[in-house]
N, C-alpha and C positions, 0 to 999 in steps of 0.2 A: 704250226698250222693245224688247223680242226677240219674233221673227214665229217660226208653227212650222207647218208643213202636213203633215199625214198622221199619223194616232193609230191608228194600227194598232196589231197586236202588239207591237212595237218603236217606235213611236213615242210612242205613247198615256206610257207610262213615263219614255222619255227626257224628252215635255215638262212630265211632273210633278217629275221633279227638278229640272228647269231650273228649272221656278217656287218650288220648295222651296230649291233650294240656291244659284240665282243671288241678285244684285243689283238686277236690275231686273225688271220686271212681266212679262209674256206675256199672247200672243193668239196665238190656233190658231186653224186654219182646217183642216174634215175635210166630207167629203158627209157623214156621219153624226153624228147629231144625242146618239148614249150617248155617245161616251169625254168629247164637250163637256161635258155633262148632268155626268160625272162628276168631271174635271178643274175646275169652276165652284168647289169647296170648297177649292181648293188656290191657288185665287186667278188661276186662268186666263181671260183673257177671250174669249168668243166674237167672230170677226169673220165680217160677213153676205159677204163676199165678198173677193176677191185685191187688190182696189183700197181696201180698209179695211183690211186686214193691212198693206200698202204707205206707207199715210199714215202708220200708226203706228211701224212697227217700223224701225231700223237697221239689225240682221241678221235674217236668217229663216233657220230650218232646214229642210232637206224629208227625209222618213220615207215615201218612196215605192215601189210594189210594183215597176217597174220601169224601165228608162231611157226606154220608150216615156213614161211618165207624167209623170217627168223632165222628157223636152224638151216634152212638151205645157204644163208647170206655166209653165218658163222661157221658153220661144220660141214658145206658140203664139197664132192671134189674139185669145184674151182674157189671153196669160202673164203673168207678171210682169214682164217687157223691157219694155210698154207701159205701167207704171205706177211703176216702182223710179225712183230720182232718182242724180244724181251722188252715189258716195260710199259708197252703199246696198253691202248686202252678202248673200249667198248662198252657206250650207253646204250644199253635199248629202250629207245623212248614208245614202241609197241605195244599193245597187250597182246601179251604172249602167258601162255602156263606157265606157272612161279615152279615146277618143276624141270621144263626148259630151261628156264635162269638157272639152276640149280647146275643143269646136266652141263649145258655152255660154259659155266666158270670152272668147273672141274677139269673140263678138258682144254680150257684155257692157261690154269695153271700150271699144267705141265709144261708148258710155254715159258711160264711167267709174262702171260699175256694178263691184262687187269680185266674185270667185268664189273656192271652195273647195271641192274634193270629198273629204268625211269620214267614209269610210262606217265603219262598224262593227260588230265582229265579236262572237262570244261568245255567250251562250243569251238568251230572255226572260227567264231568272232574273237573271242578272246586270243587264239592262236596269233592272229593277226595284230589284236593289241599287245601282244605281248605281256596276259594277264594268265597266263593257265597255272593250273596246280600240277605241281608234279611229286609223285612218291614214290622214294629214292631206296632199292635195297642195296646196299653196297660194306664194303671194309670201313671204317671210321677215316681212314687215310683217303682213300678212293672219294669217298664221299666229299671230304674237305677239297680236294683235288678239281671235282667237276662241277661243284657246285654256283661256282663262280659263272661258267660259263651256262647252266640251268638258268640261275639270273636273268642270262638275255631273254628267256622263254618267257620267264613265268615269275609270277608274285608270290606265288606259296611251294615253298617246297620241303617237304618234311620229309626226315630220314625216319625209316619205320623197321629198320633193321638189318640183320644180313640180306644176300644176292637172293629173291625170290620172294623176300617180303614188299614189296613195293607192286609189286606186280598181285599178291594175293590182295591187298587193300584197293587199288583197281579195280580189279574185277566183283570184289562186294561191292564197291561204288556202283560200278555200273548195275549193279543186280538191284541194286536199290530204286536209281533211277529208274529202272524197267520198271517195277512194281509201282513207281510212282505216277510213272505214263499213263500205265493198264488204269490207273483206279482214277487220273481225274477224266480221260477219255472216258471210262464209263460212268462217272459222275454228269460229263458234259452233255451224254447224250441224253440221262435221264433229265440233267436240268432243262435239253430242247425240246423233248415232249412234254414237261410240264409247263411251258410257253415263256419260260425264263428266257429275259437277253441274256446271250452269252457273256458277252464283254461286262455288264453291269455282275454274273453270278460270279466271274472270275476276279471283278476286281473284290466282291463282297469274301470272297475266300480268303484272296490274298493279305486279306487288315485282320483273320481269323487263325485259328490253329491249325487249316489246315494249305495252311502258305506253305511256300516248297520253291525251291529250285528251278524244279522240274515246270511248278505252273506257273511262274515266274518268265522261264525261258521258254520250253517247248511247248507250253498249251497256249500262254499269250503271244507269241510272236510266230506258231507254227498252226497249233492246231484250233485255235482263235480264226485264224482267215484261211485254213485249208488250205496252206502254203509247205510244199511238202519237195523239194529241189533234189535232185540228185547229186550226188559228190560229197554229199555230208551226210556222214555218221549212216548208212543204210542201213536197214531191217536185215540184208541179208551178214553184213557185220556186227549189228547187235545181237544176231542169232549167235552168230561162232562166239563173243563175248559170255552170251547165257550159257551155252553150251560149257565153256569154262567154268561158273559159277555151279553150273549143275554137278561137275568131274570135282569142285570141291567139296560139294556137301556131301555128295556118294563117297569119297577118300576119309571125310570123319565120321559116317556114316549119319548123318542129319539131312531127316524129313523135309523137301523144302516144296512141298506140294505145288505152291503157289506159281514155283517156275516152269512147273509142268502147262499151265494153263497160257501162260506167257509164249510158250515154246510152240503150244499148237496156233497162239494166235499168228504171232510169226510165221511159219510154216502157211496157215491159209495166206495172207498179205502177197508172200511169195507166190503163193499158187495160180494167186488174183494176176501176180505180174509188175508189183508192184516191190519188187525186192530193192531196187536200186536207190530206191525212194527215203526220202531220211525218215527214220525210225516211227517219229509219234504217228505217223500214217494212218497206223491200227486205232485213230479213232472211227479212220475209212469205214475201217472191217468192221470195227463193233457197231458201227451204227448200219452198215449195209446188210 
């Protein structure tokens, strides 16, 4: 049986395809009583607590808001370190600090408890397709082991080394994407006062070099209609993500100016009230 913790926006998905597209059964475990309520039709079982997920499951996956939550889930006094058995196994599909993963497997193996940090990248939509990418730090064995059940998630998953390397390529992803937001946001606003249609500059970008992912998904389908939802991806978790990104460039000691400028725009968004709000928002801010 496979364990899954946290159905949030991204979780909630990943653990219905696992029960849809895996092999084996599922039990989740969330403080919240809907995505359970929801997931019940799809064949997921509810567990009353982290010592019933434990008894039943082999691997478990965690889908959590941040590495604070992380180490509380693995390491803290009621975590799962105090109930997983030799052998047992732990994905963190999170972005969490690759030095977390790092600290988590160490005190995992005194256990000979298994660890992998497998976070994963891409939109809710894709979660929901069952298209996301995910990069996998893990043992070569471990790896071979969960990858199978990644599968049900995701179409691309690349092993990028040991426990904590999957989690540092994440979080450069995500720092990329930011910088990608910041600059066609502020591309967009110059293109609306000089009396360009939006939709016609973005598609004229898009057939150009400066096509992107990023203005592909979040300027066309978010910051194109000023479509900006709660529950996905918010500014105030793109912050903790940056804030990541930033703890690694200070740890090799490289300049990364640009995320300074990113940090403050965040910071005002928030300020505005506007935290909860999915990320590209700050074309809000830059242009207000």
């Amino acid at each position: 049986m496979l364990g899954f913790i946290g159905l949030g926006a991204m979780g909630e998905p990943m653990c219905k395809n696992l029960a849809l597209n895996g092999k084996e059964k599922v039990i989740a475990y969330d403080l919240r009583s809907a995505p359970l309520t929801r997931l019940k039709k799809d064949g997921v079982r509810k567990a009353k607590s982290f010592a019933e997920l434990t008894s039943k499951a082999d691997i478990i996956f965690l889908s959590l808001p941040s590495g604070a939550q992380v180490n509380d889930v693995c390491l803290g006094r009621t975590g799962l370190i105090n109930s997983l058995g030799s052998k047992q196994c732990v994905v963190d599909c999170s972005t969490s600090p690759p030095e977390l993963a790092r600290k988590i497997q160490k005190r995992f193996m005194k256990k000979q408890i298994n660890f992998a940090d497998a976070p994963v990248s891409r939109t809710r939509s894709a979660a929901i397709k069952g298209t996301l990418s995910i990069t996998v730090g893990a043992q070569e064995k471990i790896f071979a082991k969960i990858k199978p059940f990644l599968s049900c998630m995701a179409t691309d998953i690349t092993h990028c080394g040991e426990v904590g390397a999957g989690q540092t390529v994440k979080i450069l992803n995500n720092m990329l994407l930011f910088q990608n937001c910041l600059a066609i946001a502020q591309a967009l606003a110059v293109a609306r006062k000089s009396g360009l249609d939006e939709k016609t500059f973005l598609d004229a970008i898009a057939k150009g070099s400066g096509d992107s992912f990023a203005l592909r998904n979040h300027a066309m389908k978010s910051m194109l209609h000023h479509k900006y939802p709660k529950g996905i991806f918010s500014v105030n978790y793109a912050l903790k993500d940056l804030k990541y990104a930033m703890e690694l460039a200070a740890l090799h000691d490289i300049d990364l100016t640009s995320l300074e400028i990113i940090h403050k725009l965040f910071d005002k968004t928030i300020d505005s009230g506007l935290g909860e709000h999915y990320h590209p928002i700050i074309r809000e801010t830059i242009e207000s």
